[in-house]
LUMLOFI-621742 format. One record per atom (N, C-alpha, C): residue in one letter; x, y, z. Coordinates in pm, whole numbers, padded with zeros to 5 digits, always signed. Layout:
N
aXYZ/...
This chain:
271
x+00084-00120+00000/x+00000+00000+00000/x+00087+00125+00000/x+00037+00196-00108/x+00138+00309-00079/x+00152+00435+00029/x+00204+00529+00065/x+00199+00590+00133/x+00065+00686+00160/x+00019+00718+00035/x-00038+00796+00031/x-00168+00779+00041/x-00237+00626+00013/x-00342+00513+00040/x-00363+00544+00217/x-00254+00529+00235/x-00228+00538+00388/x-00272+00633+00447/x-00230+00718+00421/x-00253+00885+00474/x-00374+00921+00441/x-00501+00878+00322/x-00635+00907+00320/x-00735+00869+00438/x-00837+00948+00500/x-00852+01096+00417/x-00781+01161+00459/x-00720+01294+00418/x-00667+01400+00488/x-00667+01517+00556/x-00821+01520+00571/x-00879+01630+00621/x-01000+01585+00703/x-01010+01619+00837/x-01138+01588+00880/x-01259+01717+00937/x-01371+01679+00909/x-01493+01786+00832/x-01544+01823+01030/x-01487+01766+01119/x-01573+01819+01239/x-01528+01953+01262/x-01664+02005+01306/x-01606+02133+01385/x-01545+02135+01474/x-01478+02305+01464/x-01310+02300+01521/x-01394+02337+01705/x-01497+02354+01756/x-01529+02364+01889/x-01555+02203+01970/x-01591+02162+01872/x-01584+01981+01905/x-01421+01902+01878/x-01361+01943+01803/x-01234+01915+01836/x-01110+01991+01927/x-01172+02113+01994/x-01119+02194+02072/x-01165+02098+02202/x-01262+02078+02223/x-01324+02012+02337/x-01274+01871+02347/x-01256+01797+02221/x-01192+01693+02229/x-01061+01674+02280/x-00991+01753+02256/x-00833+01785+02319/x-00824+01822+02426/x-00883+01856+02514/x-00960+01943+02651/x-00998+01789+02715/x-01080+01722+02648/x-01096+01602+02745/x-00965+01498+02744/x-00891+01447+02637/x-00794+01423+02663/x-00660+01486+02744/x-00643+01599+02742/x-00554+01676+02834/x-00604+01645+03018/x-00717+01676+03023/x-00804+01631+03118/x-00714+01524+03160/x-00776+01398+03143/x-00750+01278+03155/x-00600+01230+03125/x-00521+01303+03080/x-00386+01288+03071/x-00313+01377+03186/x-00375+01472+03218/x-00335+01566+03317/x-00332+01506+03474/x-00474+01491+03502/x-00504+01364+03586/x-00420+01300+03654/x-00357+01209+03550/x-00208+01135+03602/x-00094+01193+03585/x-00074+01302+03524/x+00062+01371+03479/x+00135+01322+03390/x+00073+01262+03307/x+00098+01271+03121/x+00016+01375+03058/x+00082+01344+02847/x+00026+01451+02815/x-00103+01395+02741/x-00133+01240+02772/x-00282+01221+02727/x-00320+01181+02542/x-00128+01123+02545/x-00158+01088+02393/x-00191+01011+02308/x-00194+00881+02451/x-00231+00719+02385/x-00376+00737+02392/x-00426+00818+02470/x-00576+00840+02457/x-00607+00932+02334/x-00506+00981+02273/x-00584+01093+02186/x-00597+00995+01976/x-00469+00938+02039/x-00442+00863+01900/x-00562+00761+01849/x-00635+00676+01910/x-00773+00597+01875/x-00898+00705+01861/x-00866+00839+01898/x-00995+00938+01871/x-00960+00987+01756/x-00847+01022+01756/x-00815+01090+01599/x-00846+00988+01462/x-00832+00836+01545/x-00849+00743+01397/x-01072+00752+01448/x-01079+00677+01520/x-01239+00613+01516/x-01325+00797+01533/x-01285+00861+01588/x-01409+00981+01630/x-01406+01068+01471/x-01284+01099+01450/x-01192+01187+01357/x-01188+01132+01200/x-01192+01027+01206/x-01156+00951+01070/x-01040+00964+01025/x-00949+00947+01085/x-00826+00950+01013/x-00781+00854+00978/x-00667+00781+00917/x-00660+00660+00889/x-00521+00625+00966/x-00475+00523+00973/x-00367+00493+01066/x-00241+00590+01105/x-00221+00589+00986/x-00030+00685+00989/x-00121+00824+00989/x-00192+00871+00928/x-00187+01057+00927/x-00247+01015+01089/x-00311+00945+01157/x-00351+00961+01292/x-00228+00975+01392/x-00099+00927+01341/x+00005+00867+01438/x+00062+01009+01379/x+00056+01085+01270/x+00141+01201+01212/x+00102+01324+01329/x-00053+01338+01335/x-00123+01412+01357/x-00064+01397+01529/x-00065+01358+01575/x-00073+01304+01708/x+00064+01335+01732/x+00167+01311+01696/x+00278+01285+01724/x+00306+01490+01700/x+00277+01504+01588/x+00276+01684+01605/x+00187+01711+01738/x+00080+01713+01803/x+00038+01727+01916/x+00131+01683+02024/x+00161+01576+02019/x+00225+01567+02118/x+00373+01640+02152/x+00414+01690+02017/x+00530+01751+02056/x+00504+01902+02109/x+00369+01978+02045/x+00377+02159+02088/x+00307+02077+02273/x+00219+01976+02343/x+00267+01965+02437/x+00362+01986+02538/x+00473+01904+02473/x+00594+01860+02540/x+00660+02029+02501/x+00633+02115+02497/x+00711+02225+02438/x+00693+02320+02584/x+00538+02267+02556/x+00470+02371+02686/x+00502+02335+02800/x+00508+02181+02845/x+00499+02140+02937/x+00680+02107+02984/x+00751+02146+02965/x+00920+02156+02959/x+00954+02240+03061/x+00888+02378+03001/x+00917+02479+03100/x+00888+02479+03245/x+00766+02441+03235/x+00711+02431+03407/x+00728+02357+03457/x+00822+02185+03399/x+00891+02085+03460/x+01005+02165+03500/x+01096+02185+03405/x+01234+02221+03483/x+01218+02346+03582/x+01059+02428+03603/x+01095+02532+03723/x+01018+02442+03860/x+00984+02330+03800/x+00956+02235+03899/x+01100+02145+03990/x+01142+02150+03904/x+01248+02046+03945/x+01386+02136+03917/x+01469+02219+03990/x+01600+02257+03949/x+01682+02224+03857/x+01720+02333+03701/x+01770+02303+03611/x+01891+02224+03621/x+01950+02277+03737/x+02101+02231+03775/x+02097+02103+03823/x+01993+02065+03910/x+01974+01904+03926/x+01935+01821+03802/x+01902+01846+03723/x+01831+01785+03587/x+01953+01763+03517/x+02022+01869+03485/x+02143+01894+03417/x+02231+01794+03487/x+02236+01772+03616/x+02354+01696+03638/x+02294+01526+03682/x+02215+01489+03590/x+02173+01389+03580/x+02154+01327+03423/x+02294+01382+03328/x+02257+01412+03192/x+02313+01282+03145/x+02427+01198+03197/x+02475+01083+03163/x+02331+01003+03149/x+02225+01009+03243/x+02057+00927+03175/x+02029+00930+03086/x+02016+01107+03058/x+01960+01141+02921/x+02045+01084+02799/x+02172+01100+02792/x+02241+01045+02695/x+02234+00924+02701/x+02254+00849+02758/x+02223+00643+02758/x+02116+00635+02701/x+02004+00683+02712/x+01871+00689+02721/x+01850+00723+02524/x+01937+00877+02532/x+01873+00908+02398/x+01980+00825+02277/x+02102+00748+02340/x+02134+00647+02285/x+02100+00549+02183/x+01974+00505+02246/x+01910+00392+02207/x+01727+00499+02138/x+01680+00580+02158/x+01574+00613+02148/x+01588+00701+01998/x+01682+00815+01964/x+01687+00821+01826/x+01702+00749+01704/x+01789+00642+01751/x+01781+00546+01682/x+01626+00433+01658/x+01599+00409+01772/x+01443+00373+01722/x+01349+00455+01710/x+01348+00589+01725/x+01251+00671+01670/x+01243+00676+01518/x+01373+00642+01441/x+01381+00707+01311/x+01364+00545+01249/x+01331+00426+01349/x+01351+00265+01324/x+01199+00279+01315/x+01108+00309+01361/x+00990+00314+01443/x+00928+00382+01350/x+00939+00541+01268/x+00893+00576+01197/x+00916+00561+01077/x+01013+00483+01013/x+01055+00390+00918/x+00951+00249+00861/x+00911+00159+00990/x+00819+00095+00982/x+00677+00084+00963/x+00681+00220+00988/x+00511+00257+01061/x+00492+00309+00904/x+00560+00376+00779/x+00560+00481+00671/x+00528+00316+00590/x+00625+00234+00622/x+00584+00124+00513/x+00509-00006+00518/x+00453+00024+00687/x+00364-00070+00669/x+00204-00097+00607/x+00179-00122+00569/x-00002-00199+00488/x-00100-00110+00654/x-00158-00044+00609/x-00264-00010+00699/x-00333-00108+00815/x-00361-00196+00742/x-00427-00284+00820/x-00361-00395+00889/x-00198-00383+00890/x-00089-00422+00962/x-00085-00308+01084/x-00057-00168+01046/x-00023-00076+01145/x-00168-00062+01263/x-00275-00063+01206/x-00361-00065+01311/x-00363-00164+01433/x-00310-00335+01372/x-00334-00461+01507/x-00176-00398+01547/x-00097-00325+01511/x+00019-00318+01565/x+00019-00179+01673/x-00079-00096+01634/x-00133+00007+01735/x-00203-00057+01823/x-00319-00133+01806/x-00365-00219+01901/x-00282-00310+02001/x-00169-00368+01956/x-00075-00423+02039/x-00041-00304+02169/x+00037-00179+02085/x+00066-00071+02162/x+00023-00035+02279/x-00137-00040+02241/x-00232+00005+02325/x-00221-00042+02485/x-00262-00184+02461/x-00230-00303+02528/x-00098-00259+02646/x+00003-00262+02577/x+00119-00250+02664/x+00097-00071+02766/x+00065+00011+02676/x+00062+00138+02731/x-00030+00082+02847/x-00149+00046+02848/x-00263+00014+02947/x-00128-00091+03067/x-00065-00163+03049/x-00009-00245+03137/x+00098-00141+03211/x+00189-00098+03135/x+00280+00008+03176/x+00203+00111+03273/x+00082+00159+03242/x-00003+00260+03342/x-00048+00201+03512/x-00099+00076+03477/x-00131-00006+03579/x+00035+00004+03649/x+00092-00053+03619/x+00260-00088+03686/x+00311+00019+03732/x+00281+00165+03689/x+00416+00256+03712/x+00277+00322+03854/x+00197+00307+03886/x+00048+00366+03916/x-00006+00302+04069/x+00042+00173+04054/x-00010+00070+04130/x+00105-00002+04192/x+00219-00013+04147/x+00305-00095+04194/x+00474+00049+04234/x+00526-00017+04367/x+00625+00062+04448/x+00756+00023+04304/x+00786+00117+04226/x+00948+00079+04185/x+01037+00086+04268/x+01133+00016+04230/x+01263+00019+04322/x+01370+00013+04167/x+01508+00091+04234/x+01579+00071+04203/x+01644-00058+04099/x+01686-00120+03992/x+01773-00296+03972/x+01890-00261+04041/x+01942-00189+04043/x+02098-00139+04080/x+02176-00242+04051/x+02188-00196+03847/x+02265-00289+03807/x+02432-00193+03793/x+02518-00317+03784/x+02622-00231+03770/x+02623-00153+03639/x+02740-00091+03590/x+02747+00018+03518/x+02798-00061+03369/x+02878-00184+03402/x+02869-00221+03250/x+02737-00285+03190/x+02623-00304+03285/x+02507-00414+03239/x+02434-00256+03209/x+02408-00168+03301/x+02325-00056+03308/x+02341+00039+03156/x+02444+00066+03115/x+02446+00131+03000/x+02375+00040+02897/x+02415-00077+02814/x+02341-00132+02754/x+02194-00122+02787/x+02150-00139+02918/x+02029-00149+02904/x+01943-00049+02916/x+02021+00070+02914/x+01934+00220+02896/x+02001+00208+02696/x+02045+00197+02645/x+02078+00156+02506/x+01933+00071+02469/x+01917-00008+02512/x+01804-00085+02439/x+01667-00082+02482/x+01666-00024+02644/x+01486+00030+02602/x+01493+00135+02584/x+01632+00279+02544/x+01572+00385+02473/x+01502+00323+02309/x+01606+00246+02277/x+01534+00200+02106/x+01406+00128+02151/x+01352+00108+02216/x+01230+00031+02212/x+01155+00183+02237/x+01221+00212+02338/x+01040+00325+02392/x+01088+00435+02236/x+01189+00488+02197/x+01192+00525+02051/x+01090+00453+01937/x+01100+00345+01941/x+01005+00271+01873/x+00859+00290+01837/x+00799+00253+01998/x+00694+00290+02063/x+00628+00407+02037/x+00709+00504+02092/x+00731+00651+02039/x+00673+00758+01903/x+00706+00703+01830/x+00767+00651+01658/x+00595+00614+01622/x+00566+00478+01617/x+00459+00431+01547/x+00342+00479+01626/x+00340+00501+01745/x+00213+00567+01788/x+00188+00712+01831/x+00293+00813+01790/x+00292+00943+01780/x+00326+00995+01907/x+00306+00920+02035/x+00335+00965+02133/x+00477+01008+02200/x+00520+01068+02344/x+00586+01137+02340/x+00690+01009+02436/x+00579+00951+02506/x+00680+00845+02538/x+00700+00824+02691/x+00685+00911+02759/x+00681+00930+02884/x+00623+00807+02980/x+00523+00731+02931/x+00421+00659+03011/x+00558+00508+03035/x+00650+00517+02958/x+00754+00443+02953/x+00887+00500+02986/x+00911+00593+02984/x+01033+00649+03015/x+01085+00682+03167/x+00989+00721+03196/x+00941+00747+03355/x+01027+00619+03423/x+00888+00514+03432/x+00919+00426+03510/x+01058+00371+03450/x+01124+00371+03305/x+01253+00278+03279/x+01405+00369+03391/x+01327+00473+03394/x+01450+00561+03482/x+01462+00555+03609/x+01350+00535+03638/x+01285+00487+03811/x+01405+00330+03775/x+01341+00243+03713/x+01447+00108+03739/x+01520+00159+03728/x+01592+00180+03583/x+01779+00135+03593/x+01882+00266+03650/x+01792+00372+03689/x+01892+00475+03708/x+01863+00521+03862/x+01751+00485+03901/x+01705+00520+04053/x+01670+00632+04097/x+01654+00746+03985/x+01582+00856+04016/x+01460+00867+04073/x+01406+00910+04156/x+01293+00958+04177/x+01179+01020+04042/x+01038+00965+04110/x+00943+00991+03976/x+00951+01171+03963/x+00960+01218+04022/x+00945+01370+03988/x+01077+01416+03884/x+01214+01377+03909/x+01329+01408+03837/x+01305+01310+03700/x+01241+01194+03752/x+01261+01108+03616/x+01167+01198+03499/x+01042+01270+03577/x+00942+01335+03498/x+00989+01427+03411/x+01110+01490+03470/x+01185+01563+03380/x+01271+01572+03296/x+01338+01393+03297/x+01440+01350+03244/x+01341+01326+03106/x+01234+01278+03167/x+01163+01206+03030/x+01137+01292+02934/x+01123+01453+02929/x+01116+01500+02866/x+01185+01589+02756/x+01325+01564+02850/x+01452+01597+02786/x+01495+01480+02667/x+01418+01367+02717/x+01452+01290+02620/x+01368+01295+02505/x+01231+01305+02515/x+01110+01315+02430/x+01110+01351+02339/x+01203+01518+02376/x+01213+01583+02273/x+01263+01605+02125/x+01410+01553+02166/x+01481+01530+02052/x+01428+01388+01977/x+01415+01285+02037/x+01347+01175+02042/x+01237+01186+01900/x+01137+01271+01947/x+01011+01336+01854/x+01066+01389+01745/x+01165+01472+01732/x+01204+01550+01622/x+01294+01491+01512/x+01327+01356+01543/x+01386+01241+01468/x+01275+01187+01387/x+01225+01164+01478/x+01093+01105+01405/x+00994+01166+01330/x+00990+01295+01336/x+00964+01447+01204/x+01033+01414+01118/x+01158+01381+01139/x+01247+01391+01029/x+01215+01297+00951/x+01223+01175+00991/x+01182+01065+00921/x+01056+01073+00830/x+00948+01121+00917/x+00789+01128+00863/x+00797+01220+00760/x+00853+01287+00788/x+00892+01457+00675/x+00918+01377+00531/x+00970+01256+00492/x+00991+01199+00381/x+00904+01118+00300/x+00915+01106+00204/x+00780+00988+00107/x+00625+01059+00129/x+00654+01236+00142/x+00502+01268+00169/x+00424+01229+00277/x+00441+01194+00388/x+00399+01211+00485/x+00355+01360+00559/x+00405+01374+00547/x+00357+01538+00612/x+00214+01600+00522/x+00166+01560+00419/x+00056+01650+00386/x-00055+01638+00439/x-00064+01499+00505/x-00145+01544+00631/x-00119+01652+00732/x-00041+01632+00755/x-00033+01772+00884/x-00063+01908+00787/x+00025+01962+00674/x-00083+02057+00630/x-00200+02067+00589/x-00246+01985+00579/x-00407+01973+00524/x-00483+02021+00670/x-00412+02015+00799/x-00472+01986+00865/x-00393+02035+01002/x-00369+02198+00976/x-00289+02260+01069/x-00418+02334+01147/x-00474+02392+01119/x-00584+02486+01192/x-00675+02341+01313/x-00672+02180+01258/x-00716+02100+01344/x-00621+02082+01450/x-00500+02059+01383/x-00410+02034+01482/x-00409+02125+01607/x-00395+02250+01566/x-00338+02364+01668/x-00450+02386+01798/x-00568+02399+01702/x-00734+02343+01782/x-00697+02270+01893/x-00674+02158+01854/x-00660+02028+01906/x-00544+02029+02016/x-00456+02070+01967/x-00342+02119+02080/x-00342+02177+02160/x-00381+02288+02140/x-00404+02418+02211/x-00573+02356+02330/x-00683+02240+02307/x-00726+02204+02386/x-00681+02101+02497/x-00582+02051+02405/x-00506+01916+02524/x-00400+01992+02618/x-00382+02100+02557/x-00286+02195+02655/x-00380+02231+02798/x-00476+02321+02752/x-00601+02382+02849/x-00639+02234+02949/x-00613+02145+02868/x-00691+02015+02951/x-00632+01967+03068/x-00496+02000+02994/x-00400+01929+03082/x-00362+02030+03245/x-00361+02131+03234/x-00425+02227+03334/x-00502+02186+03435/x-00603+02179+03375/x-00721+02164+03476/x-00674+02025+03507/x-00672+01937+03450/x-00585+01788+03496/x-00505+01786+03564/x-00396+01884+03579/x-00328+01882+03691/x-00376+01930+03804/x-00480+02031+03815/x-00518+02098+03916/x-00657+02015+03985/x-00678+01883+03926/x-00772+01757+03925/x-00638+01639+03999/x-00532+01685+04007/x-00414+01563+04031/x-00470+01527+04217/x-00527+01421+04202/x-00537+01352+04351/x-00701+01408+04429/x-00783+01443+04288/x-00894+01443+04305/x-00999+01270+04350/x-00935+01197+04230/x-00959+01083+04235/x-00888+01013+04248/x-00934+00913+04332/x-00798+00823+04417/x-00753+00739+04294/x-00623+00701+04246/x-00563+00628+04180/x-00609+00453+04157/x-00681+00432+04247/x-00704+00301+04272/x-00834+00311+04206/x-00947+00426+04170/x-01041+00417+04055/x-01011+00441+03941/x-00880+00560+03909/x-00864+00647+03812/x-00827+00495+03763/x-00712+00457+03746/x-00624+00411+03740/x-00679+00269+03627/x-00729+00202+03697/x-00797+00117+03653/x-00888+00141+03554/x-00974+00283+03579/x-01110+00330+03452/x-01000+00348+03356/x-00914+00417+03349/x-00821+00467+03220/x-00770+00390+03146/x-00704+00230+03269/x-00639+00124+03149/x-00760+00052+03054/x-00913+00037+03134/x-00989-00027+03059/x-01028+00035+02920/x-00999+00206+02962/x-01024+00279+02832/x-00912+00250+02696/x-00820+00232+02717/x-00737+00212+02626/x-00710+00027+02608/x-00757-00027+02685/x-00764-00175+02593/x-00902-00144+02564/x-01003-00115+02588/x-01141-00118+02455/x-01064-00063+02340/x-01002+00084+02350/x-00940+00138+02228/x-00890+00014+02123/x-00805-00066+02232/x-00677-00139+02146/x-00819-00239+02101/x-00914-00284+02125/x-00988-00357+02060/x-01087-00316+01997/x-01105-00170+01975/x-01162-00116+01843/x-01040-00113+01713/x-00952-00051+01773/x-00806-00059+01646/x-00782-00179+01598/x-00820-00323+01696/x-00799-00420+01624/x-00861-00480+01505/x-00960-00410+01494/x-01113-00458+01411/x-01096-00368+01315/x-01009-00268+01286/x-01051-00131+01200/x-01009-00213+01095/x-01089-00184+01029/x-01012-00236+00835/x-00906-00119+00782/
């Protein structure tokens, strides 16, 4: 299937106050837990939105980055630049392995058959929902592996959560978090910030990649939705944070993963 099979349709006909609101409830609900609410946004952009697999993961993955743009700043005045900064040997192990599967990740996702990339978003789904439960519900600790096992293995789940990353537009965090909590022993608040240092460049590999074989004319076809759309998951995410420990984790927690395995089992069915 060619690329461009792929990327139909390229424009979607809802109004921009219903997709303002749509981004608003995902920010919401991503805010909530202190993500930016993107594995939830990617099955709305395909089933609510009509988009078709890849311009959904294009579309999304541009959202998720003017996110991560916004949400940078008020991490690092959260967490001391100088402590972040001197925790940069992570970020580099980390972005080691993650540019490299970002540009692996959006490589695959450009040439796969549609109706391959959707059970393979559906897989995604799946794991994101398990990863939420685990990092949510369960105490991390430290592996405190030594330093020759530890580098490799920030090397190989940056290329995986790059991967991850990559084919489902997201920014990556719902994985990055907790992989820093294991192998590096940071605390979730510093890791929150590591993750985004990584995200970033991370994301912009994976532009690069998508930027080729015409991929991108979705995103212009479809900048005034995007920004809509952004600019509501931003607002959402606000009030989501200012919602943080409204609802005890032990309901949230659980309603959210069931939401994203129904997702992963509508994506599985999509033709």
């Amino acid at each position: 299937m060619s690329v461009e099979q792929n990327l139909a349709p390229l424009r979607s006909s809802r109004p921009l106050p219903v997709v303002f609101g749509t981004g608003a409830a995902i920010g919401v609900l991503g805010g909530m837990i202190g993500l930016g609410g993107a594995e939830f946004r990617l099955p709305l952009l395909i089933g609510l939105f009509g988009f078709a697999a890849l311009s959904a993961v294009i579309l999304n993955k541009a959202m998720s980055l003017v996110v991560v743009l916004v949400a940078l700043p008020a991490r690092l005045a959260a967490v001391p630049a100088a402590e972040v900064a001197a925790r940069w040997p992570v970020a580099v192990n980390l972005l080691a392995g993650s540019l490299l599967g970002a540009w692996a990740g959006a490589t695959w996702a450009v040439r796969m058959r549609s109706a391959t990339l959707y059970k393979v978003l559906a897989a995604l789904m799946v794991l994101m929902a398990a990863a939420l439960v685990l990092t949510h519900t369960a105490t991390l600790g430290a592996l405190t592996l030594p330093l020759w096992a530890q580098v490799p293995a920030g090397v190989v789940a940056g290329f995986g959560i790059g991967v991850v990353a990559a084919v489902m537009g997201v920014a990556g965090g719902e994985l990055l978090i907790p992989t820093i909590v294991l192998l590096f022993g940071e605390d979730t608040k510093t890791a929150g910030s590591l993750s985004l240092l990584v995200s970033l460049p991370t994301m912009l590999v994976a532009f690069a990649r998508y930027s080729r074989d015409g991929s991108f004319a979705v995103l212009g076809a479809n900048l005034r939705f995007t920004a809509v759309m952004a600019a509501g998951s931003i607002v959402g995410a606000v009030l989501g944070g200012l919602l943080l420990g409204v609802f005890p984790d032990v309901v949230l927690i659980p309603a959210l993963a069931v939401i994203l395995l129904v997702s992963a089992i509508k994506l599985a069915r999509h033709d």
